[in-house]
C-alpha positions in Angstrom: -20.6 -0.7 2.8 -16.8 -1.3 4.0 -15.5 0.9 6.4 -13.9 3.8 3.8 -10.0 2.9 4.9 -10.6 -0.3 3.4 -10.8 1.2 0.2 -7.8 1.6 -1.8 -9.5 3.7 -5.3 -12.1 5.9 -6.1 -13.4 3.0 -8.1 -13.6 0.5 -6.1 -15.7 2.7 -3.6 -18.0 3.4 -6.1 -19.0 0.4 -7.2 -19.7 -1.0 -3.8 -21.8 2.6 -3.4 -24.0 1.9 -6.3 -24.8 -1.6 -5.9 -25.9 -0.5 -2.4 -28.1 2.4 -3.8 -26.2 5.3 -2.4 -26.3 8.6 -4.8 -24.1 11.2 -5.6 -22.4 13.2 -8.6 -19.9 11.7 -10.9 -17.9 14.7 -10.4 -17.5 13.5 -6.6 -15.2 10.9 -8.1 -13.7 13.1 -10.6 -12.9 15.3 -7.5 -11.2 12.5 -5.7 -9.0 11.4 -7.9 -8.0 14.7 -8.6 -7.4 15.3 -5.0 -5.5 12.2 -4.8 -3.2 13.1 -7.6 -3.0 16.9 -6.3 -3.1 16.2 -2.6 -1.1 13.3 -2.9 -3.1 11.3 -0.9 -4.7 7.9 -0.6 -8.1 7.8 -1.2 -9.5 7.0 1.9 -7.3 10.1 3.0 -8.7 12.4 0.7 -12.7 11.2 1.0 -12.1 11.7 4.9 -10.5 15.3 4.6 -13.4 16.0 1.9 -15.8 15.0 4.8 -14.2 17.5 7.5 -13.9 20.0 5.4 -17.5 19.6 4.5 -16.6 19.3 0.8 -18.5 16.0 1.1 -21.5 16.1 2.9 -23.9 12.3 3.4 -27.2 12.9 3.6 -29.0 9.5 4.2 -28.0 8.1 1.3 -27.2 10.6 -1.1 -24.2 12.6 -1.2 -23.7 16.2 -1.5 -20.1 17.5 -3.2 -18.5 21.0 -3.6 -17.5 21.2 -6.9 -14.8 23.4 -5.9 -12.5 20.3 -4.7 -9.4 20.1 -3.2 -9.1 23.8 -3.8 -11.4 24.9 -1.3 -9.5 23.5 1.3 -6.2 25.1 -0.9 -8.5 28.2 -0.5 -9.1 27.8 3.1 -5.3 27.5 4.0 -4.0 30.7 2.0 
């Protein structure tokens, strides 16, 4: 798989993901493109601050997501 900066939409990540056999939840894409839209972010951005914040967590290759989002790191800051 690319490097994640070279990806420009949620979209575009995921189908290089799939057709490499990684797994993960839909709602890790819903979450970033919500946190793109919310954040107002790119989405190489928002998957990298998703990773720090341990919101997205790779396993292998599966992925592991927070459902809480972008608001746990909104949570984390107030």
């Amino acid at each position: 798989m690319k490097n994640i900066k070279e990806y420009k939409t949620t979209s575009e990540w995921y189908k290089d993901a799939r057709s490499e056999g990684y797994n993960f939840p839909v709602a890790m894409c819903h979450g970033l493109d919500v946190g793109q839209r919310e954040l107002k972010l790119s989405f190489a951005d928002v998957f990298q601050l998703f990773v720090k914040n341990n919101i997205i967590i790779q396993v292998n290759d599966r992925f592991i997501y927070n459902l809480e989002g972008y608001l746990a790191i909104k949570k984390n800051k107030d």
